[in-house]
C-alpha positions in Angstrom: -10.6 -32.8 31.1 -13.6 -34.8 33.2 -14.7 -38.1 32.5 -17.4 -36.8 30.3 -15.2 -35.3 28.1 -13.3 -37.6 28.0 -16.0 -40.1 26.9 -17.1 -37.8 24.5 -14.0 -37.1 22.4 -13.5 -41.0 22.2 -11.7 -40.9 18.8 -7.7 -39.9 20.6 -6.2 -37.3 17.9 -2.8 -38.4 16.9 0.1 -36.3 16.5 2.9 -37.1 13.9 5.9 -39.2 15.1 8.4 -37.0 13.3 7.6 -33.9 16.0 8.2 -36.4 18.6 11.8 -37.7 17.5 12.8 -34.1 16.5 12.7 -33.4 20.1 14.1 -37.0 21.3 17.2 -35.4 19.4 17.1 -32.0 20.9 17.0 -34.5 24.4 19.9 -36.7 23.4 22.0 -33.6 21.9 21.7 -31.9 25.5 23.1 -35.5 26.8 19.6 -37.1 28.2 19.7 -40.2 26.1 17.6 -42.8 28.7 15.1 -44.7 26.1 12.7 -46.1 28.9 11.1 -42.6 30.4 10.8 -41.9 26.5 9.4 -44.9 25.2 7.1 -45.1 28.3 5.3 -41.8 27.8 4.7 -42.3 23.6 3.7 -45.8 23.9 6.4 -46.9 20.8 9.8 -47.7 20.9 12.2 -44.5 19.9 13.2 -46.6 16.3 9.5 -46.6 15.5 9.6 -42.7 15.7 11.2 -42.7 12.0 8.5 -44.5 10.2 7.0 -42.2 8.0 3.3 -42.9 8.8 4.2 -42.9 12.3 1.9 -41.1 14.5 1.7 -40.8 18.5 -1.3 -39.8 20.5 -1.8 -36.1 21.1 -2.2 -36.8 24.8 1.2 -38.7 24.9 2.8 -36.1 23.3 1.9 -33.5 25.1 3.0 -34.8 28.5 6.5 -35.8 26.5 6.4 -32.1 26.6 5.8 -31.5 30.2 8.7 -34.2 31.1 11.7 -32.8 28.7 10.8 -29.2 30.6 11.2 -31.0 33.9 14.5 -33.2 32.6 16.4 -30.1 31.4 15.0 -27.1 33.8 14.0 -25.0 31.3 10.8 -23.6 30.9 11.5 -22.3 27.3 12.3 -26.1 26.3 9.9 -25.2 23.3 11.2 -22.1 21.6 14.9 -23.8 22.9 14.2 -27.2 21.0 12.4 -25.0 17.6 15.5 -23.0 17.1 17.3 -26.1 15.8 17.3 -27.2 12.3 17.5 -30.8 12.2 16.7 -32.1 8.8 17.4 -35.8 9.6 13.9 -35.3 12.4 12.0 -33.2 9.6 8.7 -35.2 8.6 7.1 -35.2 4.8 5.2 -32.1 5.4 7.9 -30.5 6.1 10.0 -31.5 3.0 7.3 -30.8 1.0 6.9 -27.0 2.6 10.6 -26.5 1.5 10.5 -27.5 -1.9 7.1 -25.1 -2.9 8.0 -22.7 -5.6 7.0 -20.1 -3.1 6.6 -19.2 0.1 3.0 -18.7 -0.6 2.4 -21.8 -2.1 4.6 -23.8 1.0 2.0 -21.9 3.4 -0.9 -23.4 1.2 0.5 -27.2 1.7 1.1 -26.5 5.2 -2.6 -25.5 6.5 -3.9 -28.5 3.6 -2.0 -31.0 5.1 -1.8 -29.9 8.8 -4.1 -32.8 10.0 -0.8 -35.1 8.6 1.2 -33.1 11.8 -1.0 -32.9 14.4 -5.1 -33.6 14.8 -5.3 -31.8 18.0 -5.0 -28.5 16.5 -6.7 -26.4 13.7 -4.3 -24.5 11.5 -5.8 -22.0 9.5 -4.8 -19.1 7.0 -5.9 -15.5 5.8 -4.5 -12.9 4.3 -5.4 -8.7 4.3 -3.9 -6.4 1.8 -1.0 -6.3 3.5 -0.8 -8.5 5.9 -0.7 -12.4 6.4 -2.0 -14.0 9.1 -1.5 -17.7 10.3 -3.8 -18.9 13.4 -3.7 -22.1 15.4 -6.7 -23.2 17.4 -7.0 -26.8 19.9 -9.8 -28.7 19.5 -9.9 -28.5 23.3 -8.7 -26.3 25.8 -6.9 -29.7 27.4 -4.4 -29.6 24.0 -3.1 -26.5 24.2 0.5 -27.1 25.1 2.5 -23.9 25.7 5.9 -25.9 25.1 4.9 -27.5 21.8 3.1 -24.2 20.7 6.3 -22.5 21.5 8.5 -25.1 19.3 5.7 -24.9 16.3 6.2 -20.7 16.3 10.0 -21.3 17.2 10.5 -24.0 13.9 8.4 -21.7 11.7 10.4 -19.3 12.2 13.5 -20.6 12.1 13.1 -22.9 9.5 12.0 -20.0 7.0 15.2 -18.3 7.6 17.1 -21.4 7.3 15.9 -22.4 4.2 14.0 -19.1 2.5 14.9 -15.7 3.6 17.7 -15.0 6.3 16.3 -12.1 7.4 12.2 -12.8 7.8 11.0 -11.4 11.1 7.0 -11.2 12.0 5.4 -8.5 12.3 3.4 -9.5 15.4 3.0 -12.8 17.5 -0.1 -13.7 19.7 -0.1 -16.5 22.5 -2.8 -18.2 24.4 -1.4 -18.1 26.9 -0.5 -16.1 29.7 3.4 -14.1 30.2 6.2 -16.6 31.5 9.1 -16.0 32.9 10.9 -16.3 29.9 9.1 -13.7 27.7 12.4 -11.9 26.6 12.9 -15.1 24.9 10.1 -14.4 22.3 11.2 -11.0 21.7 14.8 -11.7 21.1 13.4 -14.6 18.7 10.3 -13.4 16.4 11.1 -10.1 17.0 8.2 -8.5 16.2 5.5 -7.3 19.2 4.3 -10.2 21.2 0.7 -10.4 23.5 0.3 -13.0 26.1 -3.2 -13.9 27.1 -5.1 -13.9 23.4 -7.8 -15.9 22.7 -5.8 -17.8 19.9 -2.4 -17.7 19.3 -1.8 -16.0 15.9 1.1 -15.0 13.6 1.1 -12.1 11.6 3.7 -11.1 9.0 4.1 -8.6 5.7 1.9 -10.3 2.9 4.4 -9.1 0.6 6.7 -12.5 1.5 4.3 -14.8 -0.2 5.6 -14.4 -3.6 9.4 -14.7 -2.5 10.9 -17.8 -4.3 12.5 -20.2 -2.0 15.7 -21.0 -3.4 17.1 -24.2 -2.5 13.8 -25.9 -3.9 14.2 -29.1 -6.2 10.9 -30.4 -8.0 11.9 -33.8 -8.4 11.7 -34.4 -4.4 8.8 -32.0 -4.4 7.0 -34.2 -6.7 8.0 -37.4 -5.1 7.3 -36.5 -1.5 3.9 -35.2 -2.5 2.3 -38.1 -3.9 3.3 -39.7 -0.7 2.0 -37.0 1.7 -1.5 -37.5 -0.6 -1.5 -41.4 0.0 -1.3 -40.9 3.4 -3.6 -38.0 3.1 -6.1 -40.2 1.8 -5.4 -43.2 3.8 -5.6 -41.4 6.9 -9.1 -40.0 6.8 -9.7 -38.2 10.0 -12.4 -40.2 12.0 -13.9 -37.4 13.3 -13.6 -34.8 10.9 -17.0 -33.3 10.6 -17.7 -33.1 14.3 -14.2 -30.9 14.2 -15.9 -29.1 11.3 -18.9 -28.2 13.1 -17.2 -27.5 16.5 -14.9 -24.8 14.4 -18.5 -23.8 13.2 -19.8 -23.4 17.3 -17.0 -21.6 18.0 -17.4 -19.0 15.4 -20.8 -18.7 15.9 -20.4 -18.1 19.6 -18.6 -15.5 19.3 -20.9 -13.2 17.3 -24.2 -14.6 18.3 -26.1 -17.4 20.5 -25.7 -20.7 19.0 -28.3 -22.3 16.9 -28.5 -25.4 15.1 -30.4 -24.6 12.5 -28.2 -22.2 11.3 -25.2 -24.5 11.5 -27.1 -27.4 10.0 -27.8 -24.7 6.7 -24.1 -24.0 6.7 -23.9 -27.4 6.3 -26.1 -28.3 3.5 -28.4 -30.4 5.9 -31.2 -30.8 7.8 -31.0 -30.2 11.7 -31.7 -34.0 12.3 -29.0 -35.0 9.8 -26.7 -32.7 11.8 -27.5 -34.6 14.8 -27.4 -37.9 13.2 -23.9 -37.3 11.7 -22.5 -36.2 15.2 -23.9 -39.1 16.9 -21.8 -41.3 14.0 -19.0 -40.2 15.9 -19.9 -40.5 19.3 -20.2 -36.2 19.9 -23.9 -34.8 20.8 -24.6 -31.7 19.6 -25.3 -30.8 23.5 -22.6 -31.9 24.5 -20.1 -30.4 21.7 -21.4 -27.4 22.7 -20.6 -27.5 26.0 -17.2 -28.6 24.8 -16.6 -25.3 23.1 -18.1 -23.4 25.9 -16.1 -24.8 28.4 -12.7 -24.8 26.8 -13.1 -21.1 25.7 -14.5 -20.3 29.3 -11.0 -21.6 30.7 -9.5 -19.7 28.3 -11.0 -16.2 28.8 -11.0 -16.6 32.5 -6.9 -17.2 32.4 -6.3 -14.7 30.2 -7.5 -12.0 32.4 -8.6 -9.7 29.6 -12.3 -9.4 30.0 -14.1 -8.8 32.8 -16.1 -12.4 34.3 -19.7 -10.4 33.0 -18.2 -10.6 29.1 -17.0 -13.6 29.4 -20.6 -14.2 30.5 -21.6 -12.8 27.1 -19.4 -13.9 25.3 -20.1 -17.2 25.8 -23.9 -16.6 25.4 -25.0 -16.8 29.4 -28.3 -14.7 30.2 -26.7 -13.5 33.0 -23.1 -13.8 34.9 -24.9 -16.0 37.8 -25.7 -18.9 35.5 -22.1 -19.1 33.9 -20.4 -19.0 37.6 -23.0 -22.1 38.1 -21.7 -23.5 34.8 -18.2 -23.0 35.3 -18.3 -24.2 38.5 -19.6 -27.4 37.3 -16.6 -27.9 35.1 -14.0 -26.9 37.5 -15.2 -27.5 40.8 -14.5 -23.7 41.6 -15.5 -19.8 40.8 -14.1 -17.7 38.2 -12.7 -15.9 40.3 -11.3 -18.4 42.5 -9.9 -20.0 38.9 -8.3 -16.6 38.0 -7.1 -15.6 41.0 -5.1 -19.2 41.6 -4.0 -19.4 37.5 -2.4 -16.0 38.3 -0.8 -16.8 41.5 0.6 -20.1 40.1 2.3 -18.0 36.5 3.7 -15.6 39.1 5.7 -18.6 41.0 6.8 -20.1 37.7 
């Protein structure tokens, strides 16, 4: 992320503390216990990690990732670290997921209260006639992590055959990003078909699990832990939440047609200048949250290898392929192709 962007998203999205401890334990049970490289990264002593408003900042996190993959040597760190069920590192959300009536109703809490886990990332739910669908999309392309995504499918997973039915398996798992070395890993996990290189990373599964009872649930804690989530809830009001509203909104938009403000200021119940006016409240342009969007899906197409640079072009709403090599270039310092060609060579050496 440049120095503009950086500027721009000037409110830090925090990530909750419980996700950080559950993998300080997954680090200590594999015999790295040194507090110090720990505590430097997240900024808060490890016995702060337990607090149960405790939150970390998304960026600290993220690179707390990227240094238990270099202290153990393993690239699948993430889907390692999600196959353990540690209820003593499990945060509120969590209890309250596994003490829904349903799995259906768990799922509801989950993408409600999603913002309590991690502000980074956009969680959201839908469901066809048969099939139900759970997507997770970064509010920029700089908080994607591949080893937390990997521990988010990985506990999912796990957790609801811990806790709900032994034998749940997906029907089919998307990841943005591209194939790593490890990809037999997925398989042998999720079981279900898995795509490298989406767009979003996705999880799809038989609808007909919504309505399965989970069976170790106990109302008293689900009542109790609830009203707590909710204080927090409302305590924590997300400082930036409409310009995340408005950049899901942009993204959307983008990909079906160019972007125009009037249109999103209508889907907003509000004039174009009150649009701009409520942006600028939190430091975000319209301009410039454009460009945000643009860029991080431009980074992500252009990776992926799946379309061609000219759809990206259209994708993205560019005239003509010229003007987003100019654009991309300004964000990158370098070509499409030249971006592509050294993303691919550096996956191959992993």
């Amino acid at each position: 992320m440049d120095t503009k962007d950086e500027e721009t998203l000037s409110v830090t999205p925090l990530v909750a503390a419980s996700s950080a401890l559950a993998l300080v334990h997954y680090l200590q049970r594999r015999g790295q216990d040194d507090p110090a490289p720990m505590e430097q990264l997240l900024g808060v002593s490890l016995s702060q990690l337990d607090g149960p408003d405790q939150r970390v900042p998304a960026d600290a996190y993220y690179r707390f990732w990227d240094y238990a993959e270099q202290l153990t040597g393993d690239p699948a760190v993430g889907l390692h670290a999600g196959e353990t069920v540690d209820p003593e590192s499990m945060g509120l959300v969590g209890h309250v997921f596994f003490n829904c009536d349903t799995l259906g109703d768990a799922l509801g809490q989950y993408v409600r209260l999603h913002r309590l886990i991690n502000e980074s990332i956009a969680l959201s739910f839908e469901q066809t006639e048969d099939q139900a669908i759970l997507s997770w999309q970064p509010d920029t392309a700089a908080h994607y992590c591949r080893q937390d995504m990997d521990r988010t499918l990985a506990s999912a997973i796990t957790r609801t055959r811990h806790f709900i039915f032994p034998d749940f398996a997906v029907d089919w798992v998307e990841l943005a990003h591209p194939q790593p070395s490890y990809a037999a890993e997925y398989r042998r996990l999720f079981g279900g078909e898995v795509l490298f290189g989406a767009t979003t990373t996705r999880v799809g599964f038989s609808s007909r699990h919504l309505g399965r009872p989970i069976p170790r649930r106990n109302p008293y804690i689900y009542s109790a832990v609830l009203k707590q989530v909710n204080t927090i809830l409302a305590r924590w009001q997300p400082q930036r939440s409409f310009s995340r509203k408005v950049r899901r909104l942009v993204a959307h938009q983008m990909a079906t047609d160019r972007v125009n403000a009037d249109t999103l200021a209508q889907q907003c119940h509000m004039s174009r200048q009150t649009l701009y006016r409520r942006l600028k409240r939190e430091g975000v342009s319209f301009h410039d949250l454009v460009e945000q969007v643009r860029k991080g899906k431009a980074l992500r197409y252009v990776a992926a290898n799946q379309y061609s640079l000219g759809e990206i072009a259209f994708l993205l709403g560019f005239s003509e392929l010229s003007a987003f090599s100019r654009a991309f270039k300004r964000w990158t310092g370098m070509a499409p192709a030249q971006f592509r060609a050294r993303h691919h060579h550096q996956d191959g050496h992993q």
